[in-house]
N, C-alpha and C positions, 0 to 999 in steps of 0.2 A: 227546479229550485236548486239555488248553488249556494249554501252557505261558505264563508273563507272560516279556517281555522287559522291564528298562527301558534298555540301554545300545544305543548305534549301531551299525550294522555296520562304520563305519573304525577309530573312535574309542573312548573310555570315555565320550561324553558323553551325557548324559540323553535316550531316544529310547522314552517309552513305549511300547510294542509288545505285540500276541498271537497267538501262533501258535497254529492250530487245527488237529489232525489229525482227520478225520471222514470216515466212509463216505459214498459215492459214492451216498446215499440214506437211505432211513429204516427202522427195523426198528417192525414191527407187534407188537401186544400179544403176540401168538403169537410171536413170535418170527422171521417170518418178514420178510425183505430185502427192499426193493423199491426199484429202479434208478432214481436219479435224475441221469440226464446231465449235464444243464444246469440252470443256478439262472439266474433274474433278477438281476442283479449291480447295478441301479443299487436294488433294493427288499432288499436285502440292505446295503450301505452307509446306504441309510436307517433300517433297524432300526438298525443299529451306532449312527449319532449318536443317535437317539434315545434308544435305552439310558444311551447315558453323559450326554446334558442331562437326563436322568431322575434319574439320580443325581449328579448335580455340583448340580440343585437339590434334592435331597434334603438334601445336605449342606448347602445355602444356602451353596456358593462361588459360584455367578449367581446371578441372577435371572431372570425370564422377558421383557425387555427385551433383556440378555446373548445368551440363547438365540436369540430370535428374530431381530439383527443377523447370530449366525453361521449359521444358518441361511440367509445370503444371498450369504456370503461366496462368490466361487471359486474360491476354495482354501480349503477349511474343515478339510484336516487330515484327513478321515477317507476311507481307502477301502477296498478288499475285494480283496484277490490270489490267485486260486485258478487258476496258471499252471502250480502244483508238481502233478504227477500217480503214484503210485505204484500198477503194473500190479497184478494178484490173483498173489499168489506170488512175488512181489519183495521178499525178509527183506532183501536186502542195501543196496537203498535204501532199505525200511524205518529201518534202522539208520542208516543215513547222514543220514536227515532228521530224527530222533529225538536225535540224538546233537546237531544244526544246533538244534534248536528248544530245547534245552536247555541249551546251553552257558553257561559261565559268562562274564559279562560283562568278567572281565579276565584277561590273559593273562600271565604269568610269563617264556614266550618272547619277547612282544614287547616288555617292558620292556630296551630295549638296551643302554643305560647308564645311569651318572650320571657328572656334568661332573664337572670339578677343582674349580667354586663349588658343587657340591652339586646342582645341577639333572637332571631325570628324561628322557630321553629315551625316546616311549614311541611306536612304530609300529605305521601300519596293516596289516590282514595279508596284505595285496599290493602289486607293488611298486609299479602305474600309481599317479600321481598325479592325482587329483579334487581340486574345490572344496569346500573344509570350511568352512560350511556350503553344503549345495547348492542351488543356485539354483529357486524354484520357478517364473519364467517370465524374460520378459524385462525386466520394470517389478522385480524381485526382485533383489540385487548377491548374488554368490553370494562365496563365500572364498575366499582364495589356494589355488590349487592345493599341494597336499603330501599325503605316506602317512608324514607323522609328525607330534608332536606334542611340544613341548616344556614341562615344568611347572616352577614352582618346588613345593618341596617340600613345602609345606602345600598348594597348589592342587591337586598329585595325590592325594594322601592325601580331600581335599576332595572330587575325581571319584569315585574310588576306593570312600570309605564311603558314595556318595549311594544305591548299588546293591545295600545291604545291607537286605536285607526289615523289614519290624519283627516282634516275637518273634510270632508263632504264625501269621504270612503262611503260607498255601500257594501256593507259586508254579507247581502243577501241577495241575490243576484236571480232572476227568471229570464228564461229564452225559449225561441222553439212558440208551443202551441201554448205555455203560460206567458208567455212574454207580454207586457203591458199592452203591446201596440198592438199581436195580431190578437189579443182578447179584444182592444179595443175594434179593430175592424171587424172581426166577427159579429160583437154586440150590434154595430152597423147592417148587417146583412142578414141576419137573424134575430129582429126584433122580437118576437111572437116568441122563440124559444127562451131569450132571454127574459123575458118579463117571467117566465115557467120558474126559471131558473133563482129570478131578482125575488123570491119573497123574501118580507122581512126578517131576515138572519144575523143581522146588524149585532145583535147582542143573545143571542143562544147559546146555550148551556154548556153546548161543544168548544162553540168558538173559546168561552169563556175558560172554559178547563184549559183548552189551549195554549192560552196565555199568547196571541200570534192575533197580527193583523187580518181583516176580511179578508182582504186578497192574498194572501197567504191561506187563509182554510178554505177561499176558493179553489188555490193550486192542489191543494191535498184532497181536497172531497171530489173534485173532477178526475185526480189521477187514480183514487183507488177504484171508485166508482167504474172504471175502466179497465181495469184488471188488475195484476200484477205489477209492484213498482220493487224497483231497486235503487241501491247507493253502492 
């Protein structure tokens, strides 16, 4: 399960991001789990850039001179966080991380007010005050410290609609062993299990708390069901 993020965690402002929820290993054509502890985390950051200077020259937004310069860079922007851990049978952090990786990018509670000139005042969702932007070393000047944000009126409207997908975006993304298609050839091959599996769950108590389609608390109830997941 790949939720996209594109907003900040203080702020509304533009912070591409993606959240990955993924078993603690890989499932075999059989269907069977095999425990994968630990990943190499600096050859997993290197797939990630790859991937995306793969398709950023795809698109021809670089070129292969672009690539190669950030490719050097260090701070290049890309890295790989798998810090967040949910135990085998823990729906309740399930839910709680699920609900994090999906959230919507602006919030109606933190919109505090507006001025007597009309201006927005719009806060972040704790009350410590950090540097907006934050600093990435010490040669880097980081922002004024604050957990708020003041717009004029078109400026927030501006943040606000940058976060709006364009028409047929899926901002929730499965692959691997939840992927629509090899759930669907499984279901094919393993009737008998599936029907185990198909009771009516349609509208249960869980799902419902959820707030998240079947097939998404299929994804989650198979992967914890299976051990260990991370993001």
């Amino acid at each position: 399960m790949e939720p996209v993020q594109y907003a900040g965690l203080l702020l509304i402002n533009w912070n591409s991001h993606v959240h990955a929820i993924c078993p603690e290993g890989v499932f075999t054509e059989s269907g069977h789990f095999v425990h994968i502890p630990d990943i190499f985390m600096h050859r997993a950051v290197e797939f990630w850039q790859e991937r995306v200077f793969a398709l950023l020259l795809d698109e021809h937004k670089i070129n292969e001179e672009i690539a190669a310069s950030m490719r050097g860079w260090k701070h290049s922007g890309f890295s790989v966080d798998t810090s967040v851990r949910i135990e085998r049978g823990d729906k309740a952090g399930m839910q709680r991380l699920v609900e994090y990786v999906s959230r919507c990018p602006f919030s109606l509670a933190r919109m505090v007010s507006v001025t007597d000139d009309g201006k927005i005042l719009y806060r972040a969702p704790h009350a410590n005050c950090v540097p907006f932007p934050l600093s990435g070393d010490k040669t880097l000047m980081a922002g004024i410290p604050r957990n708020f944000e003041v717009f004029e009126p078109l400026d927030f409207l501006a943040e606000v609609t940058q976060h709006i997908p364009d028409k047929g975006d899926h901002q929730t993304n499965y692959f691997g062993w939840y992927s629509n298609k090899t759930r669907g050839m499984q279901r094919k091959k393993m009737p008998k299990m599936q029907q185990a599996t198909d009771m009516d769950e349609s509208d249960t108590p869980y799902r419902r708390k959820l707030k998240i389609a079947p097939a998404t608390a299929e994804v989650v109830r198979g992967g914890v069901n299976q051990g260990g997941l991370r993001m």
